[in-house]
VMD Tcl script that draws the C-alpha trace (Angstrom):
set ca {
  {-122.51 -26.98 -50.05}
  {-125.27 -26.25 -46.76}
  {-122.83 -28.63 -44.71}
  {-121.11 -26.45 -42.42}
  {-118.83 -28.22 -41.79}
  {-116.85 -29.34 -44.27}
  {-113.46 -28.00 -44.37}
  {-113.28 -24.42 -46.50}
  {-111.01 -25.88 -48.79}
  {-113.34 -28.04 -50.35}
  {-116.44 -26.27 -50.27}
  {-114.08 -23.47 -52.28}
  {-113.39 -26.11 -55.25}
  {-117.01 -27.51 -54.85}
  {-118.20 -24.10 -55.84}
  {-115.59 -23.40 -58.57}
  {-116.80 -26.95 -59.98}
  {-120.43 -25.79 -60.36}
  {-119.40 -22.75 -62.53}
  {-119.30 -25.70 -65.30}
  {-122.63 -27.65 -65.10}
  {-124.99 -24.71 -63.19}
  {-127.45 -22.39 -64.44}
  {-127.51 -18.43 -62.85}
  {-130.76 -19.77 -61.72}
  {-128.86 -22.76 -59.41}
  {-125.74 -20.64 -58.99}
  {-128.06 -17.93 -57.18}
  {-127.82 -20.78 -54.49}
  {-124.57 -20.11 -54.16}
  {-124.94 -16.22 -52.76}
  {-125.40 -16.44 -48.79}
  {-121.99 -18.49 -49.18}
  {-120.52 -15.20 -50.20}
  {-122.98 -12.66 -48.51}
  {-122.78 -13.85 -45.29}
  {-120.87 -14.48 -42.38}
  {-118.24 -18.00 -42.55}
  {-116.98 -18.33 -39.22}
  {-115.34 -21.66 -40.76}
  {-114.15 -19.61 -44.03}
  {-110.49 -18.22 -41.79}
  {-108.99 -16.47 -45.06}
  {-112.41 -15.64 -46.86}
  {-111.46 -18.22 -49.64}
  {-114.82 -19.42 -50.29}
  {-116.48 -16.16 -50.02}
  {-114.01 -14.28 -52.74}
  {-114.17 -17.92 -54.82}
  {-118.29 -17.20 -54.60}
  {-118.19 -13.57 -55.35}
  {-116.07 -14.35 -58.15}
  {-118.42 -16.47 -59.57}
  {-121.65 -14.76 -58.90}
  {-120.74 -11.22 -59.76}
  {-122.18 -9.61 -61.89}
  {-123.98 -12.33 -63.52}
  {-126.30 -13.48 -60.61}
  {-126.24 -10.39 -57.86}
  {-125.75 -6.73 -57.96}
  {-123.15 -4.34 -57.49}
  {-125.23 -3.16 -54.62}
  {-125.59 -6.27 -53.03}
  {-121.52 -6.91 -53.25}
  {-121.04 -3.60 -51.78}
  {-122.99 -4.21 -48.98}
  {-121.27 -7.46 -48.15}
  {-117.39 -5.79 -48.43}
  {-115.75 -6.55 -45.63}
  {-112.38 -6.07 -43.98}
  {-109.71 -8.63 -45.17}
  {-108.97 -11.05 -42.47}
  {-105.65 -11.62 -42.88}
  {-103.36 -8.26 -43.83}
  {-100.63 -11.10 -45.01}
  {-102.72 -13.31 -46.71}
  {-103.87 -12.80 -50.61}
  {-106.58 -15.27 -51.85}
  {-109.53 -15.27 -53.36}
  {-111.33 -12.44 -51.39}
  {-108.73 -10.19 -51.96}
  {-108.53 -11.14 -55.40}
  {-112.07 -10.37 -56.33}
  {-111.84 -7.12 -54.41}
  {-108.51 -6.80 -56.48}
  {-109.97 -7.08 -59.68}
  {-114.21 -5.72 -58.76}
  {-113.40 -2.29 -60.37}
  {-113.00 -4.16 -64.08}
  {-116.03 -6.62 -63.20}
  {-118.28 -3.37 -62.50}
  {-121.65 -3.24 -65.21}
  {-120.82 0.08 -67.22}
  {-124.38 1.24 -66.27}
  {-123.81 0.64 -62.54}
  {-120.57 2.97 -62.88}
  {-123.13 5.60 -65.04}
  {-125.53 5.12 -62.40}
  {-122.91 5.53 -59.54}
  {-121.88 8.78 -61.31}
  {-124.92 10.55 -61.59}
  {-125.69 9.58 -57.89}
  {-122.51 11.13 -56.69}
  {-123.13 14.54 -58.62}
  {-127.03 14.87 -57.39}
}
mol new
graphics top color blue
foreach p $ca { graphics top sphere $p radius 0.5 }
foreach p [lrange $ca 0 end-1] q [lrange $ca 1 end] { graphics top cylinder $p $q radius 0.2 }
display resetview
């Protein structure tokens, strides 16, 4: 997965493969592939296919609000858009408590 320059499309089904024989502790490896920056990753496909898998099991709500970012492509629906599609059902009850009580302080 750290070589940069294999084609997005693989690296996206390399990571959906390791959802079946990884640990949270080995998936955590996973996170700066959907944290950070992919110049390579055109339509966000790995970093919505990473999300996906991470979230909420290995990283925070906080920490996959911080990473949001603007879709790339208005015309395009994949797996970025899908995860931000589909975040509000994946969000811990006790972060939406939490989130709550922080907006009426």
């Amino acid at each position: 997965m750290e070589d940069r320059t294999e084609i997005t499309n693989l690296r996206t089904h390399a990571a959906e493969a390791l959802v079946t024989v990884c640990n949270q502790e080995e998936l955590a490896k996973l996170i700066p592939f959907g944290t950070e920056p992919q110049e390579e990753d055109a339509d966000d496909e790995l970093k919505g296919t990473v999300l996906d898998i991470v979230y909420p099991q290995v990283v925070t709500t906080q920490m996959v609000i911080e990473c949001l970012t603007d879709f790339k492509a208005d015309s395009f629906y994949g797996a970025y858009q899908g995860f931000i599609h589909r975040l509000g059902e994946k969000i811990p009850e006790d972060d939406l408590e939490r989130a709550d009580i922080d907006c009426h302080s």
